[in-house]
KEFITI-440171 format. One record per residue (C-alpha): y, z negated, x. Coordinates in steps of 0.05 Angstrom, whole numbers, padded with zeros to 5 digits, always signed. Layout:
N
YZX...
***
This chain:
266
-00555+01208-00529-00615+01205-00483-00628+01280-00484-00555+01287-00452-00574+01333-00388-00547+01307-00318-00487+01341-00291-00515+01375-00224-00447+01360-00184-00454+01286-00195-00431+01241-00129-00476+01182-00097-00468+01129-00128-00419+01071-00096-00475+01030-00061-00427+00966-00042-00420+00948-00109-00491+00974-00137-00521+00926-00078-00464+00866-00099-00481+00875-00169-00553+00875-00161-00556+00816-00128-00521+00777-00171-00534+00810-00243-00570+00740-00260-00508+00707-00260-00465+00762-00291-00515+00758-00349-00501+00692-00356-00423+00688-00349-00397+00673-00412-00332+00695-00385-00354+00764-00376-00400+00763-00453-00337+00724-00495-00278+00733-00457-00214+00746-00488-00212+00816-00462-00261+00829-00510-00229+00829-00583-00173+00856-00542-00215+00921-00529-00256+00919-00593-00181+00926-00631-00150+00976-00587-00208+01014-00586-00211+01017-00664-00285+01047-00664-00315+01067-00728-00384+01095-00753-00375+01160-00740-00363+01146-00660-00404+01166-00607-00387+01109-00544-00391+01105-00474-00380+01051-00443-00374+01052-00366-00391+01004-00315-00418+00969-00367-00457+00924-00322-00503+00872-00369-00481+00906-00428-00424+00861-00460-00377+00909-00490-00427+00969-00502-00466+00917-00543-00399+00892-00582-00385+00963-00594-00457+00979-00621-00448+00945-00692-00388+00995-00697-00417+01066-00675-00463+01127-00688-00487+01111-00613-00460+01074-00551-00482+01092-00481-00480+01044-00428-00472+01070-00349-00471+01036-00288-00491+01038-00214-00525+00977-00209-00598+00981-00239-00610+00909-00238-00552+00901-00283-00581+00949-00327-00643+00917-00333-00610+00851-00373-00575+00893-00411-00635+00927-00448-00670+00869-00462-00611+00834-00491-00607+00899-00528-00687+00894-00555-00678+00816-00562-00622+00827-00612-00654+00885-00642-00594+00938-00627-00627+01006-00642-00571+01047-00624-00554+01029-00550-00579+01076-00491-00570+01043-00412-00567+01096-00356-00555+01089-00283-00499+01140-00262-00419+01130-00228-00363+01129-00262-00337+01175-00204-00377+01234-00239-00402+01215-00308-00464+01243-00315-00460+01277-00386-00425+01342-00414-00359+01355-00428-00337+01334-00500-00394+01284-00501-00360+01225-00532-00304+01202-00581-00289+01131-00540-00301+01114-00467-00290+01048-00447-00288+01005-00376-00279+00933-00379-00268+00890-00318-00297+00945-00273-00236+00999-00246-00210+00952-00194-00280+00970-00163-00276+01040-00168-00262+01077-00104-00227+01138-00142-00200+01118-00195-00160+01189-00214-00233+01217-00207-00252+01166-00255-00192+01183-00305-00203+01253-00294-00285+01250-00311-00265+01203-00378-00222+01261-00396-00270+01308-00393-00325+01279-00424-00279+01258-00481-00269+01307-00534-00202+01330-00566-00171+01269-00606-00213+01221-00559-00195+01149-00533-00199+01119-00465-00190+01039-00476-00193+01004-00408-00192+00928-00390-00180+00913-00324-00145+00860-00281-00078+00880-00261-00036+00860-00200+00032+00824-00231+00081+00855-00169+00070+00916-00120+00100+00878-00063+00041+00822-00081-00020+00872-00091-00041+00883-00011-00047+00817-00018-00089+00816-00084-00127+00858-00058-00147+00819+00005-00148+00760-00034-00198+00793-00077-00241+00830-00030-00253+00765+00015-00290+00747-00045-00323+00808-00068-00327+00862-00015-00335+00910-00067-00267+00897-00099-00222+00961-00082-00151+00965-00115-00118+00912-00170-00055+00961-00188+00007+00949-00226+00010+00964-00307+00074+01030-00286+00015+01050-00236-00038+01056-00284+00013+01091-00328+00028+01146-00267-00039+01154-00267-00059+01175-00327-00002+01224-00342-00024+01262-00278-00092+01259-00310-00069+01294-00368-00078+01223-00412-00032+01198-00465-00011+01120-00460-00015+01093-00526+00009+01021-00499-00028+00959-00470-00035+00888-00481-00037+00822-00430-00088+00776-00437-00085+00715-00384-00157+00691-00352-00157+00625-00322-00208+00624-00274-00236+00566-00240-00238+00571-00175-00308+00529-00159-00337+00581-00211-00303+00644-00179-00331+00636-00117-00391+00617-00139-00404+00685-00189-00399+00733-00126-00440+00686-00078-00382+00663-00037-00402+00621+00033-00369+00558+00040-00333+00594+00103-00306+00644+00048-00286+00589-00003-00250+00563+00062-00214+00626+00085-00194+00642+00010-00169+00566-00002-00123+00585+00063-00089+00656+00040-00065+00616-00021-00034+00557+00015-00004+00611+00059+00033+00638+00005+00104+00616-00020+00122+00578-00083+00148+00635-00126+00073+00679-00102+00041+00620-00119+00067+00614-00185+00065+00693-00194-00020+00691-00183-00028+00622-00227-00041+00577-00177-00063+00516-00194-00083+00449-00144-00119+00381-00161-00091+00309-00138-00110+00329-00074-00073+00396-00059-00140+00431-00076-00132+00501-00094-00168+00495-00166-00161+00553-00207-00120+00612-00214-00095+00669-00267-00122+00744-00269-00083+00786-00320-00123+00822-00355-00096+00892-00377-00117+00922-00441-00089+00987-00450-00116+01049-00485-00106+01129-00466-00110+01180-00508-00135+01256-00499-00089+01302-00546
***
């Protein structure tokens, strides 16, 4: 897939969440949440992928699910904005001698290959950073060809009445975090994008919060301010985000569903 030309139209690439990325690929390399997490299978089975396949996987950051899709595929491409996230992922790809895995820097605002280039695209914990995400649907379309399967995992807001405050939950955290939608607003999505919901799964992450904060570099004035916006929050939100406290009213952990759905291009 490396002779793929560029498209000349693409856009510039999202540089708060190259620069977050970058600086923290280390750790994202290291997450075990992010190589083995129960997203994962999810995908792998919606995604059904099979010899004859030719993958991309998008935002595919240190290269977890491209690499769990290679033993599967003709080919897997991975793409993402941040180079330095790139970088672990090829040499876990030479380390565990994967031949057929290609990493190339590029948005997934305008995917930089042909139309028709692939028979699966995949994004896994990455849309709730994108800053267009119809663009997004729209460029997996098209680089999809006829018959072709979009399977996405991505966290998911469980209310709309609770997602503004997801979202500012989230982005205190991670300033690149953009939108955490509802599962009927993904769906309105990709019927305007001319995409055919074949159905979606729930899978629960319980996060610890210590480690959360930690992953995206949080300052202890951040770990404070977030620790405040959930004791703000009623009972019932509480319980609707998976709040959880220690003896000592701590905030501790919390749950991020984790929506596995795939799309289908007739």
């Amino acid at each position: 897939m490396s002779d793929h030309p560029a498209r000349a139209d693409h856009a510039t690439p999202d540089t708060s969440s190259a620069a977050q990325f970058n600086r923290h690929a280390a750790k994202y390399a290291a997450s075990e949440v992010h190589r083995h997490g129960p997203s994962l299978p999810a995908l792998l089975a919606a995604a059904d992928p099979h010899a004859a396949d030719v993958a991309l996987d998008v935002a595919t950051g240190t290269g977890n699910t491209a690499l769990a899709l290679a033993p599967h595929v003709a080919h897997v491409t991975g793409l993402d904005v941040a180079g330095g996230m790139l970088v672990h992922a090829r040499d876990r790809a030479a380390q565990e001698g994967v031949p057929n895995a290609t990493f190339v820097v590029g948005s997934a605002e305008a995917i930089p290959f042909p139309d028709g280039s692939f028979t699966l695209v995949t994004s896994r914990h990455a849309p709730h950073h994108f800053r267009d995400l119809p663009r997004f649907l729209a460029e997996a379309r098209r680089v999809l060809k006829p018959g072709g399967r979009l399977v996405i995992a991505d966290q998911i807001s469980p209310a709309p009445d609770l997602q503004a405050w997801i979202d500012a939950y989230q982005r205190r955290r991670d300033p690149s975090h953009h939108a955490q939608r509802t599962v009927p607003a993904w769906q309105a999505l990709a019927r305007e994008a001319g995409l055919r919901w074949a159905g979606e799964t729930l899978v629960p992450y319980r996060l610890e919060f210590a480690w959360w904060t930690a992953q995206s570099g949080s300052t202890p004035e951040t770990v404070q301010a977030l620790r405040e916006m959930v004791a703000a929050l009623t009972p019932a939100e509480q319980a609707a985000i998976g709040a959880e406290f220690d003896a000592a009213g701590q905030l501790s952990a919390h749950v991020d569903q984790m929506m596995v759905a795939r799309l289908e291009r007739d």
